[in-house]
C-alpha positions in Angstrom: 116.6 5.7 191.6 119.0 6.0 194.9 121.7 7.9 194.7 123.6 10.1 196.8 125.2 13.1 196.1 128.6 14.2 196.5 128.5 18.3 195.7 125.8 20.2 195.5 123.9 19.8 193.0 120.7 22.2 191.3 117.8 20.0 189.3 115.7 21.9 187.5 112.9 19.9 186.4 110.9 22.3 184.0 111.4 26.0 184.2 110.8 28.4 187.3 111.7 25.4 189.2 114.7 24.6 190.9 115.4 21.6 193.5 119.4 22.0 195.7 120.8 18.9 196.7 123.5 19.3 199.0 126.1 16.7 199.6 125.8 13.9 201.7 122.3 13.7 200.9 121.1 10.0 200.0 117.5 10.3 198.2 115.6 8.5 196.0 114.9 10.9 193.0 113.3 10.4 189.5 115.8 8.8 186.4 116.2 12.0 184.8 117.2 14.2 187.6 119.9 11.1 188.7 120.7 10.6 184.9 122.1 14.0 185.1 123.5 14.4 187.9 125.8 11.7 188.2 126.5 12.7 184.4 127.8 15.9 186.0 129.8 13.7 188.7 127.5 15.1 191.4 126.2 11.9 192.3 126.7 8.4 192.4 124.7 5.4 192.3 123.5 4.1 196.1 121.1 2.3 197.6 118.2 2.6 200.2 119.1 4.1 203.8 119.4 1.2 205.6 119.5 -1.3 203.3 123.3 -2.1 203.2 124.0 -1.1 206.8 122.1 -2.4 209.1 120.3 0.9 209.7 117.1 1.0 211.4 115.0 3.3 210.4 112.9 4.6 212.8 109.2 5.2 211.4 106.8 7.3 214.1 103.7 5.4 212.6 104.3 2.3 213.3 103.3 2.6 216.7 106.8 1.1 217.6 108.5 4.9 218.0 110.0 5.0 222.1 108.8 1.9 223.1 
């Protein structure tokens, strides 16, 4: 799921392991981990970079990059 997050935020997704996402941040993370956070108002629902914007996202493999 997209989302982006608004204040930081700490996942931990099974003990001794801990994730920080910092605001501003616009990722694509697993159902639970955005389930909770935008319970805790850390997040909100977005979409994919680019996808809404016009964005292009530049992708270094494609061969394309500084051409």
């Amino acid at each position: 799921m997209w989302v982006e997050f608004v204040t930081v935020f700490r996942w931990r997704p099974k003990p001794g392991i801990s994730i920080r996402y910092l605001p501003g941040m616009r990722l694509l993370v697993t159902r639970r981990c955005a389930s909770a956070a935008i319970a805790k108002g850390a997040a909100k629902n977005s979409t994919k970079p680019g996808a809404d914007d016009g964005e292009k996202l530049d992708n270094p493999q494609s061969g394309a990059a500084g051409a």
